[in-house]
C-alpha positions in Angstrom: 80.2 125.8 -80.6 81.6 122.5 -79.3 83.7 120.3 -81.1 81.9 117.0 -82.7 82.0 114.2 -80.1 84.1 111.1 -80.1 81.8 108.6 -82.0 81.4 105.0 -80.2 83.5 101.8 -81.2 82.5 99.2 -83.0 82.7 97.1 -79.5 79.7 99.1 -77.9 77.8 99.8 -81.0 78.4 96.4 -83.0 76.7 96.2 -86.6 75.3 100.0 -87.7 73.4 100.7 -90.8 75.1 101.1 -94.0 75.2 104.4 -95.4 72.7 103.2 -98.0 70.4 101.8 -95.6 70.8 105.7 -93.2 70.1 107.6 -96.7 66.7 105.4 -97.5 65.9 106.0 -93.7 66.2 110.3 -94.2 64.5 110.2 -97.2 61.5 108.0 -95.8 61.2 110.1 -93.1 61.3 113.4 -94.8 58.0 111.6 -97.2 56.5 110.8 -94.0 56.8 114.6 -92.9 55.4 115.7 -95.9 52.2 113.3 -96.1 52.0 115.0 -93.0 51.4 118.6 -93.6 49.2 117.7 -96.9 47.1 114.7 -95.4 47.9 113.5 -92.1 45.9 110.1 -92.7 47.8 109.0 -95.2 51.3 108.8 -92.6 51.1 105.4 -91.6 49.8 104.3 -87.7 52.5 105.0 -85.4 53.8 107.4 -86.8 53.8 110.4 -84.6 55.6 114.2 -84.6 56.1 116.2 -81.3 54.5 119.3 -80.3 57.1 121.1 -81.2 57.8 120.0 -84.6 53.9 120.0 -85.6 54.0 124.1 -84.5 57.0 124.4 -87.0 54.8 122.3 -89.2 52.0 125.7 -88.8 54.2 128.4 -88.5 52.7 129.9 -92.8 52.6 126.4 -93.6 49.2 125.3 -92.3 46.1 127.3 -92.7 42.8 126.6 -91.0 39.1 127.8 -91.1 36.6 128.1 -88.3 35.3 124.1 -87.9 37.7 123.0 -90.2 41.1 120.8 -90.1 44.2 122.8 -91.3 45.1 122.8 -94.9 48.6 123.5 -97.2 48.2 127.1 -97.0 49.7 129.2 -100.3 52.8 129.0 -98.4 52.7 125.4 -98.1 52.2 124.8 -101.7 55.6 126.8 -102.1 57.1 124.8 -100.0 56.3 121.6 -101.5 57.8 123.0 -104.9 61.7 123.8 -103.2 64.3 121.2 -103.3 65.0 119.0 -100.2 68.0 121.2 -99.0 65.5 124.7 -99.3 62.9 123.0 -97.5 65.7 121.9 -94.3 66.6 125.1 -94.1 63.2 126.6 -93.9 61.9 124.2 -91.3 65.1 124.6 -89.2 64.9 128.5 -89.7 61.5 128.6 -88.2 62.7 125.8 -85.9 65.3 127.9 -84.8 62.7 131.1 -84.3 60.4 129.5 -82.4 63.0 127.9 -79.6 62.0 130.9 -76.9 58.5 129.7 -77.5 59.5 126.3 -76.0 61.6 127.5 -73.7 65.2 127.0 -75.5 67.8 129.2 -76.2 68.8 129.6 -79.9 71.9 130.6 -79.7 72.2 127.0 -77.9 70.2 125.8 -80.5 72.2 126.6 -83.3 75.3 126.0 -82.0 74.2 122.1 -81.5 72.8 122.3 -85.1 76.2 123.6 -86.4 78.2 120.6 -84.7 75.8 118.0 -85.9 76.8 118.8 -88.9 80.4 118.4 -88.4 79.5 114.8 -87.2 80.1 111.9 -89.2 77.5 110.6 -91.3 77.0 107.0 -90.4 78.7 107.1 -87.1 77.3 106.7 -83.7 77.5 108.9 -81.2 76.1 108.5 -77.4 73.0 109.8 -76.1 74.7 110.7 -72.2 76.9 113.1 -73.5 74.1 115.2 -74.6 72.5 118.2 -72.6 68.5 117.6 -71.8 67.9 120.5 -74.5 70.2 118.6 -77.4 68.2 115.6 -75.9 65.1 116.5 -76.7 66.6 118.5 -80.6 67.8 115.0 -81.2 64.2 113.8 -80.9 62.9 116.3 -83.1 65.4 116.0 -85.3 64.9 111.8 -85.3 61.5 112.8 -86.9 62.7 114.8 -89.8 65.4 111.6 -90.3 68.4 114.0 -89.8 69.7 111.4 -87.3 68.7 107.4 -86.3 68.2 106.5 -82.9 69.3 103.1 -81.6 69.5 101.3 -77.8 72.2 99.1 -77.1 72.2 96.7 -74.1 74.0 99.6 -72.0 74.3 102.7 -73.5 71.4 104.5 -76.9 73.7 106.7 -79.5 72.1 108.6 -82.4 73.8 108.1 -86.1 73.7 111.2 -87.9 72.3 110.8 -91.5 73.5 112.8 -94.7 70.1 115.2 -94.1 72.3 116.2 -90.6 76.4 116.2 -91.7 75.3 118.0 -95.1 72.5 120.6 -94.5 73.5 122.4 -97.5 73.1 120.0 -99.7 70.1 118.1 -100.9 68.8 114.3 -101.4 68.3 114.6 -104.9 70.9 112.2 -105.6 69.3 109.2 -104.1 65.6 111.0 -104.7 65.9 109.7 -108.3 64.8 106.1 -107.6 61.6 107.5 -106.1 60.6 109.8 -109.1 58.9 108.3 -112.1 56.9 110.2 -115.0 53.9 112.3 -115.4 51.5 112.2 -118.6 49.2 114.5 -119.1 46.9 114.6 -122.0 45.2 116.9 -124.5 41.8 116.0 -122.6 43.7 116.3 -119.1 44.0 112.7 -118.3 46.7 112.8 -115.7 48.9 109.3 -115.7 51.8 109.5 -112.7 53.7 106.3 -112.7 55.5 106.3 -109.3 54.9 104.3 -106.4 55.1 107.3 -104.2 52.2 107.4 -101.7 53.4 111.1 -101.3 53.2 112.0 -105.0 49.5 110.7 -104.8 48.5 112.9 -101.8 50.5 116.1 -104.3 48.4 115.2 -106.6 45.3 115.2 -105.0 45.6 119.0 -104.8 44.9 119.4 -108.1 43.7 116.4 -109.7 40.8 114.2 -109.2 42.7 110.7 -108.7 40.5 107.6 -110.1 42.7 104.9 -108.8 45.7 103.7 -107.6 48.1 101.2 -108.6 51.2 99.5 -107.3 53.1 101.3 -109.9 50.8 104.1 -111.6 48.4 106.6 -110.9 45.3 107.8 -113.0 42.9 110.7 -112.5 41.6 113.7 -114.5 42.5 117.6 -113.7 39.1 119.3 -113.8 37.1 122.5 -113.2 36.3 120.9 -109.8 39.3 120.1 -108.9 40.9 123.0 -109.7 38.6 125.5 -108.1 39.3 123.4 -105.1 42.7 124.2 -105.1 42.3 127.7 -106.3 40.1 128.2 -103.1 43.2 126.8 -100.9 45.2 129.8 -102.2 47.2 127.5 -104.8 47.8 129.3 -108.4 47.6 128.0 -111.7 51.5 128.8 -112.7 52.5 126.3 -109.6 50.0 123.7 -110.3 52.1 123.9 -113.3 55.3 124.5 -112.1 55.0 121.1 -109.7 53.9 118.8 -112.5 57.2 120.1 -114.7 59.2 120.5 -111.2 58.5 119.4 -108.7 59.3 115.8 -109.4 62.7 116.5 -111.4 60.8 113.7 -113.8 60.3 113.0 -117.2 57.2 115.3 -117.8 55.0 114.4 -121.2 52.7 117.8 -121.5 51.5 118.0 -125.6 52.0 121.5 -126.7 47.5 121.9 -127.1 47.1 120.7 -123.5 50.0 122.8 -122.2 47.7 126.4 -123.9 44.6 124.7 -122.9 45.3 124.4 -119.6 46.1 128.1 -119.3 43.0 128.9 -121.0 40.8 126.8 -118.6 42.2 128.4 -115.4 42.1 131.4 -116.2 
């Protein structure tokens, strides 16, 4: 592959955003992809993925019935429970597999994939020295928040995030002040006190959810809402593995409602 670009100088580019302000970006943008693939409605107006990216989305993620709007698929449900880094690779692995499909060639793919990552985080770097097919992976990649895109008064650059310059390695770092903790009682009261709109659409899988607060969530696991997501091909060992999981949170699970719930799925 190439050798990273020159990035631009402070003169063209003026004041760029702090690498706080880049990480808070990637991980928004990674919640927003997520909403996405377990209930579109809940990604804010506006906010839209390309064609390309949304068949990445489907490739074993997305299921459908005849009539019916796609759901998480078995597959899907796995996916939610990997770490952020697992889940990059996977959706640039099938990213990657499908580039004929669009017309691209991988091996041109890849090799602009492996020099964005030797690009550095927090710098900017020009949109005209891209080809028209790194053009339109930068878009792509914009949506997943591997890189920011910004116009100047002459010349639009891309700032590569710590998603793009460390694909190897995950958010979970800076995750933490997104996760919160999960109760669940003898009688399967379910209280998840996060401010996560994406936690609530998880849980919404599994759970019935009653209300939702600024900072808390309350609903009830039941037979209904179980046998719902039983019927979308979700077990009952990773309903249970992405309550103690998924998160990486403080998990409260008494030792009666932990057999319980083991009995009542089964």
């Amino acid at each position: 592959g190439c050798l990273p670009r020159e990035p631009l100088p402070f003169s063209v580019t003026g004041r760029l955003p702090t690498l706080v302000e880049l990480e808070n970006y990637a991980l928004d943008q990674w919640e927003c992809f997520l909403l996405q693939l377990i209930n579109s409605s809940q990604v804010e107006k506006g906010t839209t993925f390309s064609s390309s990216m949304m068949k990445t989305f489907q490739r074993g993620l997305l299921s459908s019935r005849d009539g019916e709007a796609a759901k998480l698929s078995e597959n899907g449900f796995q996916f939610l429970l990997m770490e952020t880094n697992a889940q990059l690779w996977y959706i640039m692995r099938e990213y990657i597999s499908s580039a004929e499909e669009r017309g691209v060639d991988p091996t041109d793919l890849i090799s602009f994939l492996l020099e964005l990552s030797f690009h550095t985080q927090g710098a900017a770097y020009s949109l005209s020295t891209l080809t028209e097919v790194q053009r339109v992976a930068i878009m792509d990649l914009m949506e997943l928040g591997l890189v920011k895109l910004q116009q100047g008064r002459k010349d639009s650059w891309f700032i590569p995030t710590k998603l793009a310059t460390n694909l190897s390695s995950s958010l979970s770092d800076s995750a933490a002040s997104k996760e919160g903790i999960v109760v669940v009682e003898t009688n399967f009261r379910l209280y998840a006190y996060s401010a996560s709109k994406l936690h609530c659409e998880i849980l919404r899988l599994f759970s019935r959810v009653e209300y939702q607060l600024p900072n808390l969530i309350v609903g009830a696991i039941t037979k209904e809402s179980l046998y719902g997501a039983f019927d979308n091909g979700i077990t009952a060992e990773q309903v249970i593995v992405l309550i103690t999981h998924f998160y990486m949170i403080h998990c409260y699970i008494d030792t009666c409602s932990y057999a319980l719930f083991f009995f009542f799925v089964r």
